[in-house]
MARBA-3410 file (N, C-alpha, C, O; in Angstrom, 1 decimal):
96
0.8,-1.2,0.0,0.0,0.0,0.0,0.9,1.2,0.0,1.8,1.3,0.9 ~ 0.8,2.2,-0.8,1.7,3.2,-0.8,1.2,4.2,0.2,0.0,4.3,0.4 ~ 2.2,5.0,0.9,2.3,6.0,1.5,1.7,6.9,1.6,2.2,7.7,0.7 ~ 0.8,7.3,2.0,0.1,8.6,2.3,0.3,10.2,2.5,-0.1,10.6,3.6 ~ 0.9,11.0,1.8,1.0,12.1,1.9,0.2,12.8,3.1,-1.1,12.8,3.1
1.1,13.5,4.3,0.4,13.6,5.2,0.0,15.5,4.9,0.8,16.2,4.2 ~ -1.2,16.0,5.7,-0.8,17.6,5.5,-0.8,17.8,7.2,-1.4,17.1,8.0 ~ 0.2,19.0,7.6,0.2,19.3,8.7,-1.0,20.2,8.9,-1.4,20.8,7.9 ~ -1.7,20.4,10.3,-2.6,20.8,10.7,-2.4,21.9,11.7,-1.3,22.2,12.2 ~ -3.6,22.5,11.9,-3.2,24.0,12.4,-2.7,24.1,13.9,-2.3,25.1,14.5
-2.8,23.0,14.1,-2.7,22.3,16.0,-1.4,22.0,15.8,-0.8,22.6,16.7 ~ -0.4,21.4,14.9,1.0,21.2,14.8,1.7,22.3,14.4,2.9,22.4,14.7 ~ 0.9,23.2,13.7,1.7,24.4,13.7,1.9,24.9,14.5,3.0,24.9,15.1 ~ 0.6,25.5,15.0,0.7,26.3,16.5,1.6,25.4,17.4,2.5,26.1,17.9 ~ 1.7,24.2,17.8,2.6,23.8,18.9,3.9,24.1,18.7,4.6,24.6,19.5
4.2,23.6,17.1,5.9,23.9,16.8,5.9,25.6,17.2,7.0,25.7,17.8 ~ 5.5,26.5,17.2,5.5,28.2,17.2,5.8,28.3,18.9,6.6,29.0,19.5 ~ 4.7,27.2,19.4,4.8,27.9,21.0,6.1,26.7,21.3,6.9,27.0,22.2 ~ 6.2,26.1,21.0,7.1,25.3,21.9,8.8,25.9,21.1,9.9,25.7,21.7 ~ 8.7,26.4,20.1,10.4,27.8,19.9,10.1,29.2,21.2,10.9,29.7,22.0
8.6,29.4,21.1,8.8,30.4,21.9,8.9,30.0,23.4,9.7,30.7,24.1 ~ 8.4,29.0,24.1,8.9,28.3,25.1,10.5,28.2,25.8,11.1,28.3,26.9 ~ 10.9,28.0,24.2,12.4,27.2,24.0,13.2,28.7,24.2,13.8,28.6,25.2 ~ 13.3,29.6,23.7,13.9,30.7,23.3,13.8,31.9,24.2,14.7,32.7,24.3 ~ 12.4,32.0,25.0,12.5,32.6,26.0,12.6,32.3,27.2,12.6,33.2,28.1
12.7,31.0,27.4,12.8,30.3,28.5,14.2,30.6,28.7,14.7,31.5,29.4 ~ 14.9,29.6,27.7,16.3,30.0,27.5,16.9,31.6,28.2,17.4,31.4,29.2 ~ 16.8,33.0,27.7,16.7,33.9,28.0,16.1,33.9,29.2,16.9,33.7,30.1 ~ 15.1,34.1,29.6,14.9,34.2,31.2,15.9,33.4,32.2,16.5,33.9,33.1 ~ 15.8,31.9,31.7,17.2,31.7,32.7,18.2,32.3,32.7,18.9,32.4,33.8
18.7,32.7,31.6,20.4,33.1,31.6,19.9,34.4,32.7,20.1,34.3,33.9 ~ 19.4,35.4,32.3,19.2,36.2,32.8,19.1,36.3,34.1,19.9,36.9,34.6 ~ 18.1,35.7,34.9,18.0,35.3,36.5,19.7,34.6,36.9,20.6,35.2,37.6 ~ 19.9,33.5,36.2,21.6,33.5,36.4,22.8,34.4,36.6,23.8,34.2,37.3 ~ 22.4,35.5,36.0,23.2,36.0,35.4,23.2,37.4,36.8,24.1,38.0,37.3
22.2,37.5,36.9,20.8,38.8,38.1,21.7,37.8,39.4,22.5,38.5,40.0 ~ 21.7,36.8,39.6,22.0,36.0,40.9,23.8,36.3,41.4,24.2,36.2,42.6 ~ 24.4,36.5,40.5,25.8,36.4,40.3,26.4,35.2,39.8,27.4,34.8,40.3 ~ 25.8,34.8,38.8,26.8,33.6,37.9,27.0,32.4,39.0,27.9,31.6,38.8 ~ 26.2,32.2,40.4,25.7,31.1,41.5,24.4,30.5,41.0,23.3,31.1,40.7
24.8,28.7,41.2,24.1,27.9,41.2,22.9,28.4,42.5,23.4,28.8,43.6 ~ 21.7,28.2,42.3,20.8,28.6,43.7,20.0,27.4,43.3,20.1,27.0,42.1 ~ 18.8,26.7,44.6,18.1,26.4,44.3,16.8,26.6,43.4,16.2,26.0,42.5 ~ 16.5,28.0,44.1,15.6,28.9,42.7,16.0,28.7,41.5,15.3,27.9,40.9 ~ 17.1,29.1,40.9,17.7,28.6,39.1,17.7,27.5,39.0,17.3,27.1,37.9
18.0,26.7,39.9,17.6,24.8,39.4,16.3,24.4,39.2,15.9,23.5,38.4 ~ 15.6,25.1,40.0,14.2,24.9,40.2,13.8,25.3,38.8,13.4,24.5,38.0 ~ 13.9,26.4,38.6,13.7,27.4,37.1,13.9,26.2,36.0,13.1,25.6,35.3 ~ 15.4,26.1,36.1,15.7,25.1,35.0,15.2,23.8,34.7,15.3,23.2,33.6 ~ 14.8,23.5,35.9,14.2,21.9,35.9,12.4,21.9,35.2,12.0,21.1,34.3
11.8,23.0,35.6,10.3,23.2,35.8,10.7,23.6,33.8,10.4,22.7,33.1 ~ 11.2,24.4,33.3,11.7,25.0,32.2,11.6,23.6,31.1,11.1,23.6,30.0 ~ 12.3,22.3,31.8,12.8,21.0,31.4,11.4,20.3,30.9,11.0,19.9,29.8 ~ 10.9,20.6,32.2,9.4,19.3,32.1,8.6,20.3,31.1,8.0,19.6,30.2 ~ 8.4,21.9,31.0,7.9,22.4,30.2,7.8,21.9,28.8,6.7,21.7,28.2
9.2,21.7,28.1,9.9,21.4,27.0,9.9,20.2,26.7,9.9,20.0,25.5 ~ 9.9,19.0,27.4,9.2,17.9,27.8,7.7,17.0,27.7,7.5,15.8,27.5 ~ 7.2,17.8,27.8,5.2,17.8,27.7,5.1,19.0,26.3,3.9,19.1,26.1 ~ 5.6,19.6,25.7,4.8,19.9,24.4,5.9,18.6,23.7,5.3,18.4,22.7 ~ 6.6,18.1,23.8,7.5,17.6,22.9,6.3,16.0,23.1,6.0,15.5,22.0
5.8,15.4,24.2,5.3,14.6,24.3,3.9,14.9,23.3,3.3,14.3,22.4 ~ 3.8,15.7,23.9,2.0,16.2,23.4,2.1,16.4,21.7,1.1,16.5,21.0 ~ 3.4,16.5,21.0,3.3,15.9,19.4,3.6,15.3,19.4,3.4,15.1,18.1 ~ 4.2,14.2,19.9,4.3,13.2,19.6,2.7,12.4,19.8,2.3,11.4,19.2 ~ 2.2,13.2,20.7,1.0,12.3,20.9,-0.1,13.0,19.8,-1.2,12.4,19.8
-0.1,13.8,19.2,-0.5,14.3,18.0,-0.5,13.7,16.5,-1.4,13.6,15.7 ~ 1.0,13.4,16.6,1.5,12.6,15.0,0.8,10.7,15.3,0.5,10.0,14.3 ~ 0.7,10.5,16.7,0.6,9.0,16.7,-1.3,9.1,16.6,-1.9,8.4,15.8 ~ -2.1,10.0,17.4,-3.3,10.0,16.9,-3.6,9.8,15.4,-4.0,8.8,14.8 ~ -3.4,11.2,14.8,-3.3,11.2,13.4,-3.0,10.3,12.6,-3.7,10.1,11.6
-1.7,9.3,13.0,-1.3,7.9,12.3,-2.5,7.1,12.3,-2.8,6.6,11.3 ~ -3.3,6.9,13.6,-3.7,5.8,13.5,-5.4,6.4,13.0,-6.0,5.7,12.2 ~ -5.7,7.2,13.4,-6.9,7.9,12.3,-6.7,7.5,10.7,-7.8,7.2,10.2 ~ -5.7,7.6,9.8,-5.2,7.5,8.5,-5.4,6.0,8.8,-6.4,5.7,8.1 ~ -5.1,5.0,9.3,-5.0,3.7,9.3,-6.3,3.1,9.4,-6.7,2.2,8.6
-7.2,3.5,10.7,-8.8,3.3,10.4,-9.2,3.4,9.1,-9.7,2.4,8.4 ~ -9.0,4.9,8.6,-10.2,5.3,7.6,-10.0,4.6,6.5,-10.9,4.4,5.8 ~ -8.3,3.9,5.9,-7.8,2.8,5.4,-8.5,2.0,5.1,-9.0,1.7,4.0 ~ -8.8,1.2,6.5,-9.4,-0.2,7.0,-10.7,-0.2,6.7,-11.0,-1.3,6.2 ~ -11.8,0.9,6.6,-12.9,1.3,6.7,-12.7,1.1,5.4,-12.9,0.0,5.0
-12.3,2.1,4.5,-12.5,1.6,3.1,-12.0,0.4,2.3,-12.4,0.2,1.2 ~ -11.2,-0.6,3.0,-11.2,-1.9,2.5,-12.7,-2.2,2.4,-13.4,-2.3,1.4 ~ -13.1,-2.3,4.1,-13.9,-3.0,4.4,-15.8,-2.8,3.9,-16.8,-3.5,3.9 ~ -15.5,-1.2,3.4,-16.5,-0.9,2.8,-16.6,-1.4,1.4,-17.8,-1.6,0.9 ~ -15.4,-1.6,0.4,-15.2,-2.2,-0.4,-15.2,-4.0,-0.6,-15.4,-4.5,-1.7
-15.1,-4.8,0.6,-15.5,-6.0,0.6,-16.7,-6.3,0.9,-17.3,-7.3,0.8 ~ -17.2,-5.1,1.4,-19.2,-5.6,1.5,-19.8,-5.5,-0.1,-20.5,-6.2,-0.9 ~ -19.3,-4.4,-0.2,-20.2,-4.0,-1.7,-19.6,-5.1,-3.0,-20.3,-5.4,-3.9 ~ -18.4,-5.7,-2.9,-18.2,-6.9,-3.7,-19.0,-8.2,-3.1,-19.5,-8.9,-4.0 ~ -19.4,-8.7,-1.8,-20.0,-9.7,-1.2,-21.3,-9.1,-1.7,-21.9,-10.0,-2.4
-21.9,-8.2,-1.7,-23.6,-7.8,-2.1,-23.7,-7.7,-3.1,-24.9,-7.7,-3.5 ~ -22.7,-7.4,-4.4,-22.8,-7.6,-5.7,-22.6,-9.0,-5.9,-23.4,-9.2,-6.9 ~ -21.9,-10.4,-5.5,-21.6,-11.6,-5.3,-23.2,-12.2,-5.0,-23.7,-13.1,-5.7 ~ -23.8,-11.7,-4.2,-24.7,-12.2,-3.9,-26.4,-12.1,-4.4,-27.3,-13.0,-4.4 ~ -26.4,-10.7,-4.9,-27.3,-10.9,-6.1,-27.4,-11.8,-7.4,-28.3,-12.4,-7.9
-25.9,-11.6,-7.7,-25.8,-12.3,-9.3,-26.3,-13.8,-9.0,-26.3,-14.6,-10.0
END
């Protein structure tokens, strides 16, 4: 069965957009508080940095859990048109 050309959707856009701006300002706000602290490790900046982590972490999950929905939606509607295709040959089969 050949490959399906996928189109991206307005929900994968928007995630890739917010999860650069996540990434890029996040980025910058830590250095910054780092930088505000005196170039010392603190609990606060680890904290920052870790909470920053799981942020970047859960949208990266949440497309992946996007692309695997989507997969398997394209694979139903697949299946569905086999299967809508083997009734209408069995009910043509069965008239004649």
């Amino acid at each position: 069965m050949p490959e399906q050309k996928r189109k991206t959707s307005d929900f994968q856009k928007l995630l890739l957009i917010v999860g650069f701006l996540v990434l890029i300002i996040g980025y910058f706000l830590i250095n910054k508080v780092f930088i505000f602290e005196g170039r010392i490790l603190s609990w606060g900046f680890l904290q920052a940095v870790f909470l920053w982590l799981l942020i970047v972490i859960f949208i990266v999950m949440l497309s992946i859990g996007e692309d695997i929905k989507e997969s398997i939606l394209l694979d139903q509607f697949d299946e569905l048109k086999g299967l809508r295709k083997d009734i209408n040959d069995f009910m043509r089969k069965k008239k004649s």
